[in-house]
Every structure is written in C-alpha cells, then in structure tokens.
C-alpha positions as CSV (number, residue, x, y, z in Angstrom):
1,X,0.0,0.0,0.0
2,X,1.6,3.8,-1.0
3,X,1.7,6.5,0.9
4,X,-0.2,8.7,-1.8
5,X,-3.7,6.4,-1.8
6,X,-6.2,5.6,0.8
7,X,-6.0,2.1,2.7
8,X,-8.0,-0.5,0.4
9,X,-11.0,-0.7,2.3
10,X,-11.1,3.4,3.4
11,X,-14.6,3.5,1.9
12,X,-15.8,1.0,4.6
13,X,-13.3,2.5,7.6
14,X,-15.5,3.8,10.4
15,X,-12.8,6.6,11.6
16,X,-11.1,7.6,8.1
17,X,-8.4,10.0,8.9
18,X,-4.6,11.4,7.1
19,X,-6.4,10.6,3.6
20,X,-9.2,12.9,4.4
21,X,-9.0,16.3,3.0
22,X,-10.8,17.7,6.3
23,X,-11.0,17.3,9.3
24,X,-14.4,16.3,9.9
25,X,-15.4,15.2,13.4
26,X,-16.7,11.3,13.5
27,X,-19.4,10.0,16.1
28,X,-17.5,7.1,18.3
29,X,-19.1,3.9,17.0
30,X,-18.4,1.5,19.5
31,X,-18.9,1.1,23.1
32,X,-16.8,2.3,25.7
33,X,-17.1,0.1,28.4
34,X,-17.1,-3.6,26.9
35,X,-17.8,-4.8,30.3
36,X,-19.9,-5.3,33.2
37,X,-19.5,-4.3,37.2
38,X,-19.4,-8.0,38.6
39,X,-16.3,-8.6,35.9
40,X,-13.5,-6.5,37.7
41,X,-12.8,-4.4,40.7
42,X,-14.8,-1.7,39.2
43,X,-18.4,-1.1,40.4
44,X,-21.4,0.6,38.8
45,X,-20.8,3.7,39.7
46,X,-17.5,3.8,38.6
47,X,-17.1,2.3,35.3
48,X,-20.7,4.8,35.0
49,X,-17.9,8.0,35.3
50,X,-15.6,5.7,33.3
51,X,-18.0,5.7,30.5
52,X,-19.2,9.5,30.3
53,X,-15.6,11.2,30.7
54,X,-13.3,8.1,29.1
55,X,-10.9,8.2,32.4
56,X,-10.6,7.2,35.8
57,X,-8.5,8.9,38.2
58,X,-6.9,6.2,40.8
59,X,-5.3,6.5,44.0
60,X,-2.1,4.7,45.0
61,X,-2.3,1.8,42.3
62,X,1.1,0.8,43.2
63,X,2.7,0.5,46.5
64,X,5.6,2.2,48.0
65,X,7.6,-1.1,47.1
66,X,6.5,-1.4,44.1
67,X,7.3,2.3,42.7
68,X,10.7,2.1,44.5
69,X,11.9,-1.1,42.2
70,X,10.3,1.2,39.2
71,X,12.5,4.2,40.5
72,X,15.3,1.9,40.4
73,X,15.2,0.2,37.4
74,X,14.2,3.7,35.0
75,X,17.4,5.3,36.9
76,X,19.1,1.6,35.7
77,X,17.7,2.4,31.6
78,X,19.5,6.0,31.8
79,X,22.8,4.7,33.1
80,X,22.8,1.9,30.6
81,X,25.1,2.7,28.0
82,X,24.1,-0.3,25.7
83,X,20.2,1.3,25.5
84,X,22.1,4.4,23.3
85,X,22.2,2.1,20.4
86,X,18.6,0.7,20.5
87,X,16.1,1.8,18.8
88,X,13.7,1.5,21.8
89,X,14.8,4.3,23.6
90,X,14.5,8.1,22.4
91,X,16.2,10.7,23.4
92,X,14.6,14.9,23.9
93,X,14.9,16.5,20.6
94,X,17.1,19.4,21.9
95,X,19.5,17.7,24.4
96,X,21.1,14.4,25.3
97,X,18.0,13.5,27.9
98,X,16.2,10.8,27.8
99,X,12.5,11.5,26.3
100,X,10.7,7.8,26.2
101,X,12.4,4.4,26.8
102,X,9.4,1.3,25.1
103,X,9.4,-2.0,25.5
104,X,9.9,-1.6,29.2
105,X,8.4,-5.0,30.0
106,X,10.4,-7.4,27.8
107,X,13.5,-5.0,29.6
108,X,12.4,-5.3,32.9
109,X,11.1,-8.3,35.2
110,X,9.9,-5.4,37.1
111,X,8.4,-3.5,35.2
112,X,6.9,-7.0,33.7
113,X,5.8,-7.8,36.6
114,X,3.8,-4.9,37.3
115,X,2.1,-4.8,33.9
116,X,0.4,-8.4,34.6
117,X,-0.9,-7.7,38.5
118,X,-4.0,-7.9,38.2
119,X,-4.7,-4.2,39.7
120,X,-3.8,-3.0,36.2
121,X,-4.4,-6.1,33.8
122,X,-7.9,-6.8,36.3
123,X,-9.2,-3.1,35.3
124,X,-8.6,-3.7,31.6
125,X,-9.7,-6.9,31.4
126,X,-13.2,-5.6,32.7
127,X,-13.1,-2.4,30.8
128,X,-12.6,-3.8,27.6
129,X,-14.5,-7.2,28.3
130,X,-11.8,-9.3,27.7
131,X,-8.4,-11.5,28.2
132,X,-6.4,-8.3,26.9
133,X,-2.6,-8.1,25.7
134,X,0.1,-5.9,26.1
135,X,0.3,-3.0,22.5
136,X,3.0,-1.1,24.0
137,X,4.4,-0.2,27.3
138,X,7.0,2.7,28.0
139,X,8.3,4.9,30.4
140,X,8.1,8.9,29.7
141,X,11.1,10.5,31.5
142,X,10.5,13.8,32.0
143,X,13.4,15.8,33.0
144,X,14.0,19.1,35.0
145,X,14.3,22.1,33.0
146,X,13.8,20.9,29.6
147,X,11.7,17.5,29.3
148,X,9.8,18.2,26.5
149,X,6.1,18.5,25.8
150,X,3.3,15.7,24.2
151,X,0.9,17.5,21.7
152,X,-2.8,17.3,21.2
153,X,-3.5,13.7,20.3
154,X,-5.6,11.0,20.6
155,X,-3.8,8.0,20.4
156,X,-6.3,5.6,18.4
157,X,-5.8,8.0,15.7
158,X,-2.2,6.7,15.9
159,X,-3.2,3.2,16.3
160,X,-6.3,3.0,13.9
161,X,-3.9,4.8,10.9
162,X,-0.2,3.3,11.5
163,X,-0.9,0.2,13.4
164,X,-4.2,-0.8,12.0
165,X,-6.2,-1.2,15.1
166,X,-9.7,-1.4,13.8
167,X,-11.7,-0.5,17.0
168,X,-10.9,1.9,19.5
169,X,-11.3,-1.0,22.3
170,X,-7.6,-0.2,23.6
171,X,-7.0,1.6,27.2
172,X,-3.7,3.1,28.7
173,X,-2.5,3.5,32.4
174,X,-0.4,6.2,32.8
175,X,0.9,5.5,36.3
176,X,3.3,8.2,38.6
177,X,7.0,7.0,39.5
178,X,7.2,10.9,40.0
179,X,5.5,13.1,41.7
180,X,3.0,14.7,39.0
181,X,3.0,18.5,39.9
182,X,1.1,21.3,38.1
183,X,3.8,22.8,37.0
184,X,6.3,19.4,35.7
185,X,4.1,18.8,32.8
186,X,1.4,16.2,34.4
187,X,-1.4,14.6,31.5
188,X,-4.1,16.7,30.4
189,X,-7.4,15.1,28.7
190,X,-10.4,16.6,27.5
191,X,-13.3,15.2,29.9
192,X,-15.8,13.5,26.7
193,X,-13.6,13.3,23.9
194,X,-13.2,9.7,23.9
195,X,-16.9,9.8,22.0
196,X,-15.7,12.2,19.3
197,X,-12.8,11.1,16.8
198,X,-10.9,13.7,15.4
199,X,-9.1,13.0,12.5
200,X,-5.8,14.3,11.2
201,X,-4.8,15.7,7.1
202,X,-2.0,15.1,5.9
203,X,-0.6,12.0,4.6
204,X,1.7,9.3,6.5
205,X,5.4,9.7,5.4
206,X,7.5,7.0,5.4
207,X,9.0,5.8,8.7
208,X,7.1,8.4,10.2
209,X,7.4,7.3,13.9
210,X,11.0,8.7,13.7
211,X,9.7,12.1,13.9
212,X,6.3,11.5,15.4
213,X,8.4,10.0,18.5
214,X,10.0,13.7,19.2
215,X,6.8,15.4,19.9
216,X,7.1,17.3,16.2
217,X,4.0,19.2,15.2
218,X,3.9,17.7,11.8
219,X,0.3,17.5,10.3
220,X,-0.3,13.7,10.2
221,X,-0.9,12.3,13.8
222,X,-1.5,16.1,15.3
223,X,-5.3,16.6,16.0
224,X,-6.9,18.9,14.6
225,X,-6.6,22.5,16.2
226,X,-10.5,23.2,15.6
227,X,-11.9,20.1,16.6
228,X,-9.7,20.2,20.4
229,X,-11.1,23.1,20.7
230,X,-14.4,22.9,20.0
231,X,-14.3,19.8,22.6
232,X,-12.3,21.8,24.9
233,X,-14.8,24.5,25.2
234,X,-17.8,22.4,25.0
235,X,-16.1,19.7,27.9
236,X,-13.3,21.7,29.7
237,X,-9.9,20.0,30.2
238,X,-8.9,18.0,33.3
239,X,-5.0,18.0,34.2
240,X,-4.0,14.9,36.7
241,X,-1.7,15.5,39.1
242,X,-0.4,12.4,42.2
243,X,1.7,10.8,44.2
244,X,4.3,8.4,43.3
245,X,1.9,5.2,42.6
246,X,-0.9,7.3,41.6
247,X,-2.6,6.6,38.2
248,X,-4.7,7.5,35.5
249,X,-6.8,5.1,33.7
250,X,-8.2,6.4,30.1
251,X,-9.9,4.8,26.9
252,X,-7.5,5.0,23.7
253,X,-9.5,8.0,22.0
254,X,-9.6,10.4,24.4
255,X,-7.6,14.0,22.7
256,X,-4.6,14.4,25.8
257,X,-1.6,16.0,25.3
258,X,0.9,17.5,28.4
259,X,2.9,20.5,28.5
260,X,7.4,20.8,29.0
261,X,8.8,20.3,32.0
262,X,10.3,23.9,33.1
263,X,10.4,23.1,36.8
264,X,13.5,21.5,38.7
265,X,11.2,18.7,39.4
266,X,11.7,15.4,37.5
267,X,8.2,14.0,36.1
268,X,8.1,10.1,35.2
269,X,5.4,7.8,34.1
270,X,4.6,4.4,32.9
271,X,2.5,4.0,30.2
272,X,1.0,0.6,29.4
273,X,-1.4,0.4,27.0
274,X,-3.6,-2.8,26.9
275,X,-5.9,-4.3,23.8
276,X,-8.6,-6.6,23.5
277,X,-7.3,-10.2,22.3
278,X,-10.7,-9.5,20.0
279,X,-9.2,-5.8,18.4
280,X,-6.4,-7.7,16.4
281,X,-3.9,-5.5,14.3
282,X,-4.6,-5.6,10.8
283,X,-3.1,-3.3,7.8
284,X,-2.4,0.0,8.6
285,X,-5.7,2.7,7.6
286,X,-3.1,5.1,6.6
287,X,0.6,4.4,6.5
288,X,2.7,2.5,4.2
289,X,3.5,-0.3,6.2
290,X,3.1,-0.9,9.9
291,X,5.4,0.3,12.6
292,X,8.1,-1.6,14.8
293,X,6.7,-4.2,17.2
294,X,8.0,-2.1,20.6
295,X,5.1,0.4,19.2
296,X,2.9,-1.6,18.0
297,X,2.8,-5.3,19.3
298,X,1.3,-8.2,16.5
299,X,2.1,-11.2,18.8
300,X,-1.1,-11.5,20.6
301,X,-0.2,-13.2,24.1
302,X,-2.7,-12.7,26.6
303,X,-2.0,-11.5,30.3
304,X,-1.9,-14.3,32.3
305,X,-4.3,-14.3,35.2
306,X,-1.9,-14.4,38.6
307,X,-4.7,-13.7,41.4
308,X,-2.1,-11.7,42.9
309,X,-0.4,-8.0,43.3
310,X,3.0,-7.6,41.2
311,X,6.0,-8.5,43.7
312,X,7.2,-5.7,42.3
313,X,11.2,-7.6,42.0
C-alpha cells in the first residue's frame, strides 16, 4: 500500500483520517465500556464516570515497594550505555535526555511484573470485556528544565492509521513514579472526547514514527486545532496531578496531550497500554507499512491471570 492512496477498504473504515482532506469530526461507533461491574474491581458507579468522561483517576495503584523497584530500574535504563544504540529508547529533541524508553516489560522483570498484576491487567480486562494483551508499554522520563512536551492527540488515531487497530477497544494506564505537579508537565485530557474522533490531514510519510516520536507538530498524527477546541470548550480539560503510585486510567480515544517540564522537578510515568485479544492489528488505515513491534505489538499473548499483586522484584 503507497503512501499517496487511501488504505483498500477506506470506503468501509469507520474513523477515516490522514487521507481525508478535512478534518471532519466522527461520532464514536463502539462502546466504551465492553464490560460489566461484577467482571472487575470496578463497580457501577464507577465504570458509569468511566463511561461518560473516558478516564478514571486512581489513587495509589502501586505500592511504595512497588514504585521504589520502578525508581530503580528507570534510573538503571539511563545509566545503561548499551540502550544508546537501541532503537527503543528516544532521546529529547534538543539535548542528550532521555525523552521515552518502550518496550519496558520485555527490559524489565519489574516493570513485567507490574504490567500483569491484576490491579492493572484486572481493570482492563473488565473495561474492555476481555483477556487483553500488552500493545506497548513505556516509560516517559520527564526531566527538569527541559523534558519536553506531548501535543494534542488522541492515540487511536495513531493506532487506527499506523498500526491498523480497527476499533478503538484499547486503554492506557499512565501510572506516577514521580511526583506529578502542576507545574512538571502532568497529562491533560479533554473530559468526553473519547466519544468524538478527530481525524488528522496530511498524509503518513515514510518511517514516520521517527519524527512522530520527538513530539514534532507535523500534520499527520496532530489533532486537529478546531476540533480540540471545539471539545475543549464544550467539555473543559482536566489536568492529573499524584503521588508516586498514583494513576490515571483512560480509553484510547480520548484528545490528551501534556505541557514541557520547566520546573526542577523530574516528572516520570509508565504508560501501558492494553488491547482486546478480539481488536487484532490488521493493515495500517493510513501508513505505508506498519510500525516496529515495541510500538505496536502483532504477537497477541494474553495477560496471564496471577490472582495476585506484582512482587514488584
């Protein structure tokens, strides 16, 4: 599939976006929540507020253990010399920092460990009403004076266009191994956006994670400047700020971006991002060929059920 023509079956694609010649806000088409109160830790009321603002702010997810080991291990990725070479780990467009390492749970037993407890995999599994897999995991570092910003996205866009995901029935957990401040660049969604798909114009270039990674406004992937602000003065926008172990559950379309770090205070997350074993990756919408597996996993390997918190070693 080129570049410079639509995916084969655009005319039947339910979110068409980059091969559009406007950006034309599209009506969600598919549930939210897949799931049901009695399937997960989540009850009525809950996976209710889940449903009408596509997040769920959660108090200390992790334990004091458990983000210690984390600490550890994300101050072991930027002292690892041998991570320079690989491809998984970016580094801030304008200095020698660390921006994103991926991949962190084939890295790290620990971080491995963590991503199958079943107070993470548990909520997805009911959310999405389903044994779910690992797309991507990461770690954002976000370092004093200077980590650099995230723009106005929503990340099915991403998913739906470059990693042909064909249904937005994907969730991240963006969990604090920092203290998240108002002023070190915490996350910032727009409350209701997850029922609103915003696509993007411009056309996928090749290998176009390589700039896409660095937080450049390029056209393709960048939502639309109308449409967030049309949602973001019809819904607000909500800006999450924790303790270390604190997290920040939120459905896969929801427009989020988060502003540079200025402050002398470092700000660090995990990100794992979990998808139905039923929302396989198929050909990408948009984009000439799919991206590399640490973005975008194909091996479908569902998270085994272990009854039991991550040990957190």
């Amino acid at each position: 599939m080129s570049s410079s023509s639509p995916a084969p079956d655009a005319l039947h694609d339910p979110y068409p976006t980059r091969y559009v010649t406007e950006s034309v806000p599209v009506d969600r088409s598919h549930p939210v929540v897949w799931g049901a109160p009695g399937d997960g830790p989540l009850d009525a009321e809950r996976l209710a507020a889940y449903d009408r603002d596509g997040f769920l702010a959660l108090d200390s997810l992790l334990t004091a253990d458990q983000v210690g080991a984390c600490q550890e291990e994300i101050g072991r990725f930027a002292r690892d010399e041998s991570l320079r070479t690989d491809e998984r780990l970016v580094m801030e467009p304008e200095s020698d920092g660390i921006r994103s390492v991926f991949e962190v749970h084939e890295l790290s037993e620990v971080f491995a460990a963590v991503i199958r407890s079943e107070p993470l995999a548990g909520l997805a599994r009911q959310v999405l009403g389903s044994e779910v897999y690992v797309h991507q995991s990461r770690v954002n570092y976000k370092a004093p004076f200077g980590g650099s910003r995230f723009g106005w996205h929503s990340d099915f866009e991403t998913w739906h266009s470059e990693d042909g995901m064909p249904a937005p029935r994907a969730l991240s957990l963006s969990v604090a191994l920092t203290e998240n401040l108002p002023f070190n660049g915490p996350l910032m969604i727009v409350p209701g956006s997850h029922r609103t798909f915003v696509p993007s114009v411009g056309r996928t270039p090749e290998n176009y994670h390589k700039l896409s990674l660095l937080g450049k406004d390029l056209p393709a992937g960048s939502a639309d400047r109308a449409g967030v602000t049309a949602l973001a003065e019809r819904h607000g926008i909500r800006q999450f700020t924790g303790a270390p172990g604190s997290a920040v559950m939120f459905d896969c379309n929801c427009l989020h971006a988060s502003s540079g770090n200025a402050s002398p205070f470092p700000r660090s997350n995990l990100f794992v991002v979990y998808n139905s074993v039923r929302n396989p990756l198929g050909s990408p919408y948009a984009a000439p060929r799919p991206r590399p597996r640490y973005l975008a996993n194909r091996l479908i390997v569902p998270v085994p059920r272990t009854g039991s918190p991550a040990s957190g070693r």
